[in-house]
N, C-alpha and C positions, 0 to 999 in steps of 0.2 A: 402401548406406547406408539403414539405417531410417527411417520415418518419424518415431521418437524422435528417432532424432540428425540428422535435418537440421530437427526443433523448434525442439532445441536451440542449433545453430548459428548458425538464422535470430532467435534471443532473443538470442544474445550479439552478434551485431551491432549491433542498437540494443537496448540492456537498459533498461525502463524502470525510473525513480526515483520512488518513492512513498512521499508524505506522510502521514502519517496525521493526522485531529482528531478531538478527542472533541465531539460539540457537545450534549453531555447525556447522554447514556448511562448505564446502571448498571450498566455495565461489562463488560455481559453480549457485549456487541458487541467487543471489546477481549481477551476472550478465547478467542473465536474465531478472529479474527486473527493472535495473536501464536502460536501452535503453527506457521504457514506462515512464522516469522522464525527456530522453533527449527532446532538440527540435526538434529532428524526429516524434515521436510521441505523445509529448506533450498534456497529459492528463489535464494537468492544464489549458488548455483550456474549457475542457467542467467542470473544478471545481474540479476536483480531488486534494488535496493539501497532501503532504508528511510532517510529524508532527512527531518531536525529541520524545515524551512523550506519552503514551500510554492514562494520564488521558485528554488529549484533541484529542483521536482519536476515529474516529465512528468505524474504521477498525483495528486488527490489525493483521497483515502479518508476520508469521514466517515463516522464512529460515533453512530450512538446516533439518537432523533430529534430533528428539527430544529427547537428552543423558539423563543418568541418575543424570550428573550435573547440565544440566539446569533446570531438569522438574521442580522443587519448586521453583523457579525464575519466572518461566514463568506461572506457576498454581496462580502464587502471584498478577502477572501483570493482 
């Protein structure tokens, strides 16, 4: 077994769930990110899954830098 496929294995075991928020961004962060959700590189292959809601995310991913409107939103989250 390769070092790929017991990666692999050991990510589908516990696959992390990742939130995304944008907390100001100009979206330049946002589309960086979502290439790694297409089927080019298709994370959700080795279990990676993309989740609307922070309280069922193992992960969560902010975008963009963090204003002084977001911060109490996102300190909440």
């Amino acid at each position: 077994m390769s070092f790929i496929d017991r990666l692999i294995s050991i990510s589908r075991r516990k696959s992390p769930w990742v939130c995304r928020l944008n907390a100001g961004s100009c979206n330049g962060c946002d589309i960086e990110i979502t290439p790694c959700l297409s089927p080019r590189y298709d994370v959700e292959q080795i279990g990676v899954e993309l989740h609307g809601t922070p309280k069922h995310a193992d992960i969560v991913l902010i975008s963009g830098t963090l204003t002084v409107r977001s911060r109490q939103a996102i300190l909440d989250i």
